[in-house]
NUPA-188596 format. One record per residue (C-alpha): residue number from 0; residue in one letter; x, y, z. Coordinates in steps of 0.1 Angstrom, whole numbers, plus 2048, in hexadecimal, padded with zeros to 3 digits. Layout:
BEGIN
n	res	u	v	w
NUM	A	X	Y	Z
...
! end
This chain:
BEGIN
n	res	u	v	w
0	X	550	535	1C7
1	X	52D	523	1BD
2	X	52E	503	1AE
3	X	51A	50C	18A
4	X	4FE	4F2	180
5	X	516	4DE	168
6	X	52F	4D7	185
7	X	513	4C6	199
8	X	50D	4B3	180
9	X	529	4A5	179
10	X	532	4A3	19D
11	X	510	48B	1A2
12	X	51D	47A	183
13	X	53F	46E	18B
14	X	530	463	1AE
15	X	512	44B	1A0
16	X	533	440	18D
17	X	540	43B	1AE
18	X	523	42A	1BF
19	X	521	412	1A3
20	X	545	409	1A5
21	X	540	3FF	1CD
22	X	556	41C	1D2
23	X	53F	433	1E6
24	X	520	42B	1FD
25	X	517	44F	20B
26	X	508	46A	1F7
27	X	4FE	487	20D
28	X	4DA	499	203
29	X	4E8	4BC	214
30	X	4EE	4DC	1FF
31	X	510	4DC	1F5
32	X	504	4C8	1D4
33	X	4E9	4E3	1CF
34	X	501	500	1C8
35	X	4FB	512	1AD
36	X	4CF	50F	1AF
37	X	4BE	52D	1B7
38	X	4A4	51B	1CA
39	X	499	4F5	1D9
40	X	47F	4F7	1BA
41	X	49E	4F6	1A0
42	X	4AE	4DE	1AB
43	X	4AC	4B8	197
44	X	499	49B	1AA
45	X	4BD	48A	1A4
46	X	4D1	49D	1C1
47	X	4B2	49D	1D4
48	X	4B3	476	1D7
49	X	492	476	1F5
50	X	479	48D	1E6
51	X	45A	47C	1DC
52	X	450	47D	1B4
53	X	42A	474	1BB
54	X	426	480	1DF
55	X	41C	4A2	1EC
56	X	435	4B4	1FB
57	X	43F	4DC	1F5
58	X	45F	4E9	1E3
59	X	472	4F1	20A
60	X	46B	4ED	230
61	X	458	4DF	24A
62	X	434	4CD	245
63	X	423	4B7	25F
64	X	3FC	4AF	264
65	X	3E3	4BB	24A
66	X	3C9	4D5	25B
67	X	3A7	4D5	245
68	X	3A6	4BC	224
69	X	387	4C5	20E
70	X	37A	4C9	1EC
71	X	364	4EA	1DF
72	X	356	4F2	1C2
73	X	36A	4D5	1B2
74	X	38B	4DF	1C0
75	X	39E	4C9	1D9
76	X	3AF	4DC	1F8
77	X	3C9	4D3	209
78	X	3D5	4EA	228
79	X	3F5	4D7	241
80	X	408	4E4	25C
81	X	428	4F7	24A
82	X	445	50A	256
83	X	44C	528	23B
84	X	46F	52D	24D
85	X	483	50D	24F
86	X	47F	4EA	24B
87	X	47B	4DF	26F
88	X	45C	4E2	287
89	X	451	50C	291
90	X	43D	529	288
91	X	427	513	27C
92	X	40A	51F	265
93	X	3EE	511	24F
94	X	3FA	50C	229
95	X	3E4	503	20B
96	X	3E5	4F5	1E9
97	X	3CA	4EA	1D0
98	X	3C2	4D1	1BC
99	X	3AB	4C4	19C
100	X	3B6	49A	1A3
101	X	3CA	49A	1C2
102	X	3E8	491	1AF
103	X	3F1	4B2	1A0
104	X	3F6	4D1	1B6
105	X	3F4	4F8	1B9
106	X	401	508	1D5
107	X	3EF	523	1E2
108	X	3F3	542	1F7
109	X	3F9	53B	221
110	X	3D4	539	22F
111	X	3D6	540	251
112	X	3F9	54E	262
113	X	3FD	550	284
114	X	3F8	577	28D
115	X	3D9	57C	2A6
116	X	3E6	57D	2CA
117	X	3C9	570	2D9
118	X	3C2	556	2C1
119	X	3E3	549	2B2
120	X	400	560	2B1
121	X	414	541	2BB
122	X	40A	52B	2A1
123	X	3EB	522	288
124	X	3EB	4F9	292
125	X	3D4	4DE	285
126	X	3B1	4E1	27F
127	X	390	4D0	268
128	X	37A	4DF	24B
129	X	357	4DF	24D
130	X	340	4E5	22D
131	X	320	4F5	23E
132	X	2FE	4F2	22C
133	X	2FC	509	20C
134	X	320	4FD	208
135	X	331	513	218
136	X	354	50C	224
137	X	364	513	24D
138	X	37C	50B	25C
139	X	382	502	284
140	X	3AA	4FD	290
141	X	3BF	509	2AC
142	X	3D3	527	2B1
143	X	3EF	52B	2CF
144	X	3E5	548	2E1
145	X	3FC	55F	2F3
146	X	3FD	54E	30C
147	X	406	52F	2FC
148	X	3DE	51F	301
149	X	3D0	50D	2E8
150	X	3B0	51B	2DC
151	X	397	513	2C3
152	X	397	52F	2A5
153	X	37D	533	28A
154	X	384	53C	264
155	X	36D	542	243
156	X	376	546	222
157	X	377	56A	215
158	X	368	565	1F8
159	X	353	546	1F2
160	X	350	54D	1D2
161	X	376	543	1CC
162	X	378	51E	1C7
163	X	39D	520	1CE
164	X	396	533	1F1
165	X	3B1	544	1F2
166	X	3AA	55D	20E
167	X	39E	552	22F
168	X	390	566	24C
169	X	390	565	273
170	X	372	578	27E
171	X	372	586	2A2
172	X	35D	572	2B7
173	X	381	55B	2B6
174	X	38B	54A	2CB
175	X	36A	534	2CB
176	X	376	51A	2E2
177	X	38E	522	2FE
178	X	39D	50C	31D
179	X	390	51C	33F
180	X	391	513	362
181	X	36E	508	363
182	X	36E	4F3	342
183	X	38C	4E7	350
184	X	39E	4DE	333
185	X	3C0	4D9	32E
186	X	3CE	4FA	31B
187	X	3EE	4E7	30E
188	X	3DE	4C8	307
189	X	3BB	4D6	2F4
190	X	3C0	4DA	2CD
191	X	3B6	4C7	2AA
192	X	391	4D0	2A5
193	X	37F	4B4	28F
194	X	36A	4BA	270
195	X	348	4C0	27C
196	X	32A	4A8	279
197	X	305	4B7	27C
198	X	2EB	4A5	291
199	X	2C4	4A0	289
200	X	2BF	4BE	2A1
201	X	2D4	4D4	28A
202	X	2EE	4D8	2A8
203	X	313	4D4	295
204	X	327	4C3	2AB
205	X	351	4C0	2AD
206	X	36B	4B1	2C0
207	X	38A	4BA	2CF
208	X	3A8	4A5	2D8
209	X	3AE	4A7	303
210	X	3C2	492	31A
211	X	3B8	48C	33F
212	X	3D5	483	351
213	X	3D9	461	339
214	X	3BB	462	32D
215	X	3B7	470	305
216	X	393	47F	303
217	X	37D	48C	2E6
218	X	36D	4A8	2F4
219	X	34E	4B0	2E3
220	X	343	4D7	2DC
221	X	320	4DF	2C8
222	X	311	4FF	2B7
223	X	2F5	508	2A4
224	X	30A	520	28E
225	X	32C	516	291
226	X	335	533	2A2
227	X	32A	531	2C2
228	X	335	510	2D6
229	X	32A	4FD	2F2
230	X	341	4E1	302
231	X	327	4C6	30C
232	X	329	4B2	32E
233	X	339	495	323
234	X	355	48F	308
235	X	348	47A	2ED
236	X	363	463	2F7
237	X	381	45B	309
238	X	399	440	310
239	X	3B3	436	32B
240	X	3D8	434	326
241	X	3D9	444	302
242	X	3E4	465	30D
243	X	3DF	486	2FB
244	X	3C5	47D	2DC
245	X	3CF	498	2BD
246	X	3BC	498	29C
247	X	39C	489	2A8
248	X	386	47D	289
249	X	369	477	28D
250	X	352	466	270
251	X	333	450	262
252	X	340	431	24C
253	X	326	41E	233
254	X	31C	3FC	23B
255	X	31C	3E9	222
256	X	329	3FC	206
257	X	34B	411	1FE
258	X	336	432	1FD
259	X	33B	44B	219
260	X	325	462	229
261	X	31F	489	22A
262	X	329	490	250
263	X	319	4B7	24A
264	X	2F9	4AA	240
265	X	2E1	49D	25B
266	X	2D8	478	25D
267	X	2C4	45D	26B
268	X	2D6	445	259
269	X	2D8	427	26C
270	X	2EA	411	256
271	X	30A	423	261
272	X	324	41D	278
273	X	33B	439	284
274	X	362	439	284
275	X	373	44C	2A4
276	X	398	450	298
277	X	3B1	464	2AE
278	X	3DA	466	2A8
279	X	3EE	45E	2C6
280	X	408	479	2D0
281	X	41A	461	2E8
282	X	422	44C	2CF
283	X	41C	460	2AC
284	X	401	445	2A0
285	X	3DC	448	28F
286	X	3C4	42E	2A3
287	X	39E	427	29B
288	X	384	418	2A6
289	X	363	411	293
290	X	343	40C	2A9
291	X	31C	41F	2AF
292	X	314	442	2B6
293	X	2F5	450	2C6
294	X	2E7	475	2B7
295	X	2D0	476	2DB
296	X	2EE	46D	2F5
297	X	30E	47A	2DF
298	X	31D	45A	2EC
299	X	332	448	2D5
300	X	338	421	2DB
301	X	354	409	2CD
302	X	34A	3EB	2BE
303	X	34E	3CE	2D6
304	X	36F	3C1	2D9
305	X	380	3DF	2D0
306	X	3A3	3E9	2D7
307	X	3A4	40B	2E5
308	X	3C5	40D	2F1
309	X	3D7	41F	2D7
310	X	3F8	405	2DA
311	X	3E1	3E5	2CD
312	X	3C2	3F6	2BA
313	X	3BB	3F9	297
314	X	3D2	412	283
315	X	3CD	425	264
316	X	3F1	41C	25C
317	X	407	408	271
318	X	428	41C	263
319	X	433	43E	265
320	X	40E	452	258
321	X	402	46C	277
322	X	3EC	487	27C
323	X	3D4	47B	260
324	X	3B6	48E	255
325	X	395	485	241
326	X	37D	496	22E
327	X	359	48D	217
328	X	360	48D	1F5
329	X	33E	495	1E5
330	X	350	498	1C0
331	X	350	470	1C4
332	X	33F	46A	1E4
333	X	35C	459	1F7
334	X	373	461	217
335	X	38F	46D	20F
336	X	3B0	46A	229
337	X	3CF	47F	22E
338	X	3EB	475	243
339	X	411	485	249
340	X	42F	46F	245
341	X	44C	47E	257
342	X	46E	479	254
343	X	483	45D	263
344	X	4A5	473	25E
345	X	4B6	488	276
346	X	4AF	4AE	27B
347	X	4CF	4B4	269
348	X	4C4	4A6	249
349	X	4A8	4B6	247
350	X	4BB	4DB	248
351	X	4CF	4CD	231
352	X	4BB	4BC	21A
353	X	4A0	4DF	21A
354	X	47F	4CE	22B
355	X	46F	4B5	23D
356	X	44F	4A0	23D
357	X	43A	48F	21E
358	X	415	48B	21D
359	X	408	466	213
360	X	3F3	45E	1F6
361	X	3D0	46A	1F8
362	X	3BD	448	202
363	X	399	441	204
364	X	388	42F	21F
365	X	36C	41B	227
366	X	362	401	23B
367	X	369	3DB	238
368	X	34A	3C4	233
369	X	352	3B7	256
370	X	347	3D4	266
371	X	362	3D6	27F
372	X	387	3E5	269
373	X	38C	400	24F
374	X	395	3FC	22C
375	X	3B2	418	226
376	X	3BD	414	1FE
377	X	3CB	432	1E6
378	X	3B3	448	1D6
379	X	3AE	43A	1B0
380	X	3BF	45C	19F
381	X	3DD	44F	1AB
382	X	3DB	436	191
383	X	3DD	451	176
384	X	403	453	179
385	X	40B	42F	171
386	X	41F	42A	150
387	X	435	40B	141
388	X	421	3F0	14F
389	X	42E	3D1	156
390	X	41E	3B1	15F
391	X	422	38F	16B
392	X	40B	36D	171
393	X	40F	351	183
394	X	436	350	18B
395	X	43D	338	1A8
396	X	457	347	1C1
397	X	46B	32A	1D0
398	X	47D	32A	1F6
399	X	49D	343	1EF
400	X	48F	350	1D4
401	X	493	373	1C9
402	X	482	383	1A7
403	X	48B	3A6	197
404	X	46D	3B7	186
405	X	481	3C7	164
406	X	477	3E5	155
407	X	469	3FB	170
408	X	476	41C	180
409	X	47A	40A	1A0
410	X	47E	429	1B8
411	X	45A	43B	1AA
412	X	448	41B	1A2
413	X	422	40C	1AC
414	X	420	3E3	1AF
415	X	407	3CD	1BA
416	X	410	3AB	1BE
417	X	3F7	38D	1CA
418	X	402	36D	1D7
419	X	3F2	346	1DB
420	X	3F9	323	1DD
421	X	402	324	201
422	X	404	303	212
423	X	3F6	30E	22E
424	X	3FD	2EE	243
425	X	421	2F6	245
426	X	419	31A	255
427	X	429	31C	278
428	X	419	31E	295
429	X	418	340	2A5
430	X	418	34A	2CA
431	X	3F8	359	2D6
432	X	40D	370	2EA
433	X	416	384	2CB
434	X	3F8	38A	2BA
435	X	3F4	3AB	2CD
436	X	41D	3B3	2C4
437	X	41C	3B1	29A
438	X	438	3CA	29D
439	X	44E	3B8	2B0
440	X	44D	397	29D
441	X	453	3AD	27E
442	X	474	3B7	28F
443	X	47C	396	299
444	X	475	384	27D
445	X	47F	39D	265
446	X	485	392	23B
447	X	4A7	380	246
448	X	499	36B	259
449	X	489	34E	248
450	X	468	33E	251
451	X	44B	31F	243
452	X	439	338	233
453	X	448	35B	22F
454	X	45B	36F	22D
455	X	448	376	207
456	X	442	397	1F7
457	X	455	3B4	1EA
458	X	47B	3BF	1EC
459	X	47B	3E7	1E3
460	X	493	400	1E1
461	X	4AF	3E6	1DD
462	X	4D3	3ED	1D1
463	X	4E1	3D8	1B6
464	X	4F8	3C7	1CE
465	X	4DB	3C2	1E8
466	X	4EE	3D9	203
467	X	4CB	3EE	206
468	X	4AA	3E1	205
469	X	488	3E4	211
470	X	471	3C5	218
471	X	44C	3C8	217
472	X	440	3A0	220
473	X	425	38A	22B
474	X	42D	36C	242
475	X	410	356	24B
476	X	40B	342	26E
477	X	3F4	329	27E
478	X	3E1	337	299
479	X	3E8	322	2BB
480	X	3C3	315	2B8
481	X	3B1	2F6	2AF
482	X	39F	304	293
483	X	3BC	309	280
484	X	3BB	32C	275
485	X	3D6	33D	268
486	X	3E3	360	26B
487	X	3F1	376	252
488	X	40D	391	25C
489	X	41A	3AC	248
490	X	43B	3BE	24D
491	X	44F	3DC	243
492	X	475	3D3	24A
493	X	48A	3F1	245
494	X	4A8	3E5	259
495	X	4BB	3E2	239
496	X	4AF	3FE	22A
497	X	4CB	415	229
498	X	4F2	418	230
499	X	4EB	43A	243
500	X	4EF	42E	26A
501	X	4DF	44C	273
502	X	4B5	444	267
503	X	49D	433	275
504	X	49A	411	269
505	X	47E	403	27F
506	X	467	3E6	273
507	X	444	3E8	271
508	X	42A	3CB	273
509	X	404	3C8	274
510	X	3ED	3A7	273
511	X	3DB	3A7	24F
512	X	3B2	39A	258
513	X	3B0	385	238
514	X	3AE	35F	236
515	X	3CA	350	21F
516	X	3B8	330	21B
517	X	399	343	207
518	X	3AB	360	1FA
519	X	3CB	36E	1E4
520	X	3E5	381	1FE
521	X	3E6	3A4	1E9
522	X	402	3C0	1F0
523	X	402	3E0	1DC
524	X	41E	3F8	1E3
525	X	429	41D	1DB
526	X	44C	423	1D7
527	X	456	443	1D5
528	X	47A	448	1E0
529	X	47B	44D	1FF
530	X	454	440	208
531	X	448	420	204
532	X	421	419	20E
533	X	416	3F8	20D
534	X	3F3	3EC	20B
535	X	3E7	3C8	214
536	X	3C4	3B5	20E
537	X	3B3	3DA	1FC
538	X	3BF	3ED	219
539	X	3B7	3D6	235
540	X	3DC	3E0	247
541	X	3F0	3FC	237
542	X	416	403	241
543	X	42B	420	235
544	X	44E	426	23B
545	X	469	441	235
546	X	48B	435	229
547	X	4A9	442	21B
548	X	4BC	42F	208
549	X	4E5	43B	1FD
550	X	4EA	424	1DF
551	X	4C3	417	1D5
552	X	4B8	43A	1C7
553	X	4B0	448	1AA
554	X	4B8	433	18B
555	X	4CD	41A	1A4
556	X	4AE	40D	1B7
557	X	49E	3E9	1AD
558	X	482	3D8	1B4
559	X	478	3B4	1BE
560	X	463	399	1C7
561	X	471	380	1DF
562	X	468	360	1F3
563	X	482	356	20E
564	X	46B	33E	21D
565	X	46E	318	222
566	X	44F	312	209
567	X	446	320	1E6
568	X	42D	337	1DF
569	X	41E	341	1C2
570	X	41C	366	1B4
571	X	3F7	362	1A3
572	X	3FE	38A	196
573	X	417	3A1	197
574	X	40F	3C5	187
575	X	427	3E2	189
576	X	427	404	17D
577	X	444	421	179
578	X	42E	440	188
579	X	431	460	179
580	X	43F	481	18F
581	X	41C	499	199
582	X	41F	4BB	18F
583	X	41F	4D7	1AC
584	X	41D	4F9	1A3
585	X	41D	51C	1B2
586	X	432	525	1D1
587	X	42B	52A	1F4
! end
């Protein structure tokens, strides 16, 4: 017999009971507590204890890499990778949803299912928008064939007059770019077309991810009417031991400023440099690079002293985001980044649970005043679902010390915190060996293990009796050198982060490029159940990490700042925020 709504209820009552009594540690996220909802939409957040509040993610099933971010006629578009028939990886087809703010959504109508036998009857996979002069909207991705190739499918809006573009057509001359003996490309390794960029010789040009043998490759296609395509000689760039290159991004930067540039607009703009951005399938990472491109050669060029082996290289995020996508806002003339978070959970919990994978915040990039890093930071509209501020100035944080920040809905919250007063000559000297290995110090020297200076930041997602908890932290070194810099790392400890044996609780670490002895070490996180992003020095290094905590959910999770350091620091600001739940509407 189904259990009615009131049961459930009750049920989830007497176990919180339970949980605070220390008389139960496991609450299971599966169905059985759903009985008596006619749908995943009914049921409360409460006995869905890991969906996001402020994230986009759809009522049910499988998402995973977005497919063509935009914004038309004032409306923002978001299409991603979905599964309309269960909540792990298949039949995978191009969703959509809408948006005014990218905070609130509408989900739309599927825009492209996989039904053409030579162009994608086995799957409608990931793909760029391109607005083409006069505004008009197209779209480039790859279809499975029928003979399981990858090929490169065209697809217009049906009505252009629609700002919602709710249909989408494939016209015939598809598939426009196809793996052949003589182009010999890869079929099963030849997918993720880029946005398009137009050249002084109004030629559009894209890129498609490749692997040679180790080798990940951009190969480089051009049209004059984005139709008809060309593969030209040479890739526009490649790089040994990375392996198969997916979601190639390819995009100018500002110098100078925070203001991004029109990539379907021609330009001679030489005070530009050009970010090259590829996500790693070997290891499910997003790497950049930032360097020069030539219009007259198509050859694209690193900055000097660039990493381009994916393992050491620059990352968008060095957590969990892959598959990220871009786009040119022209509403507020900014770049605007996508990425998929996926889950960290067994398959099994994610039939139970309904679904699996959560996009992260929008974020805006630019480029740092250096020249040679990104800045990656959430959009500003996410700061429109802040409520019941709370603040605090100048609070000293001794060795041991641990401080609860009152009055906040810990498990949906927004803090940024800043620290100072370092006494930077008692920073331990660090092993030039690990500088290339931020990850693995994070591991070793995770937030039990006390150093000079660090560990120092925020404990999130904590249980009252500290048996979960989640440490974002800074510890600082002296580099092994005779000028006596210093280095700043940043972890994300999630060893502790749940009772449940059976997540991942990896580590994750990245060096911060900011000088404590001239500047404030800020952190701002988003907590939202089970995500937590963190930000350090305006975006400078960005980790997010899935967790999935059995008693610090809900109404039981708390949140701190903590120093278990050998020296004091100082907390020159602390600001947090309870964030409100987005609305998503419609059905898909």
């Amino acid at each position: 017999m189904a259990t009615s709504p009131l049961s459930s209820l009750l049920l989830l009552t007497i176990v919180i009971l339970l949980l605070g009594q220390g008389g139960v540690h496991k609450i299971e996220a599966s169905h059985e507590v759903y009985k008596g909802y006619q749908s995943l939409e009914t049921i409360p957040p409460k006995f869905q204890p890991y969906r996001t509040g402020f994230h986009f993610q759809p009522p049910r099933n499988w998402i995973n890499g977005f497919a063509g971010p935009m914004v038309y006629k004032g409306i923002y578009h978001l299409f991603y990778q979905y599964n309309p028939k269960g909540s792990v990886w298949g039949n995978i087809v191009w969703a959509h949803a809408t948006s005014k703010d990218l905070v609130n959504w509408e989900l739309q109508p599927v825009a492209l299912s996989a039904a053409e036998p030579n162009m994608d009857i086995n799957g409608a996979w990931s793909g760029s928008a391109t607005i083409l002069p006069g505004g008009k909207p197209v779209i480039l991705y790859t279809g499975v064939n029928s003979k399981n190739q990858q090929v490169q499918n065209v697809a217009v809006p049906k009505n252009t007059s629609d700002p919602y573009l709710i249909e989408w057509t494939k016209p015939p001359q598809n598939p426009i770019m196809s793996p052949t003996t003589q182009n010999q490309i890869n079929s099963s390794s030849f997918r993720d077309p880029s946005t398009g960029w137009l050249g002084p010789d109004n030629i559009w040009r894209v890129v498609v991810g490749s692997k040679i043998g180790r080798r990940g490759v951009a190969i480089l296609y051009k049209s004059k009417d984005f139709v008809n395509w060309v593969k030209d000689e040479k890739p526009l760039h490649s790089a040994h031991g990375d392996g198969m290159w997916e979601c190639p991004a390819f995009y100018p930067v500002s110098v100078g400023n925070r203001n991004s540039v029109d990539t379907s607009k021609s330009s001679h703009d030489l005070n530009v440099k050009y970010v090259l951005k590829m996500s790693l399938d070997d290891i499910k990472h997003d790497y950049y690079t930032v360097g020069s491109y030539s219009y007259h050669t198509d050859v694209y060029t690193p900055n000097k002293g660039s990493i381009e082996n994916g393992f050491s290289g620059l990352r968008y995020d060095y957590g969990k985001l892959y598959a990220s996508k871009s786009f040119y806002d022209g509403e507020k003339n900014r770049r605007v980044l996508w990425g998929w978070v996926n889950e960290s959970s067994s398959v099994d919990d994610d039939v139970k649970k309904g679904w699996s994978g959560v996009m992260a915040v929008p974020r805006r990039i630019w480029l740092d005043k250096s020249g040679k890093q990104l800045h990656i930071n959430p959009v500003q509209e996410i700061a429109k679902l802040r409520v019941n501020p709370v603040n605090l100035r100048n609070h000293v944080l001794k060795p041991s010390s641990l401080l609860k920040v009152h009055n906040i809905t810990a498990a949906q919250a927004d803090v940024e915190i800043a620290f100072e007063g370092l006494d930077l000559s008692k920073a331990e000297v660090l092993d030039p060996s690990w500088i290339s290995k931020p990850q693995v110090l994070c591991n070793q020297n995770d937030s039990s293990v006390g150093g000079s200076l660090g560990p120092f930041g925020l404990r999130v997602l904590a249980s009252r009796g500290m048996e979960e908890y989640t440490s974002v932290f800074f510890r600082v070194f002296k580099k092994y050198t005779k000028s006596n810099q210093h280095m700043v790392l940043m972890c994300s400890d999630q060893s502790r982060s749940s009772l449940d044996k059976d997540v991942d609780k990896s580590n994750y670490g990245a060096f911060v490029d900011v000088n404590p002895a001239h500047e404030k070490l800020s952190l701002r996180t988003l907590i939202d159940h089970s995500i937590v992003e963190s930000f350090a020095a305006k975006g400078k290094s960005c980790i997010t990490s899935r967790v999935y905590p059995k008693l610090a959910i809900n109404k039981a999770a708390h949140l701190y700042a903590f120093n278990d350091g050998l020296q004091s620091v100082k907390i020159s600001r602390l600001n947090a925020w309870s964030m409100k739940s987005v609305q998503i509407t419609g059905k898909q």
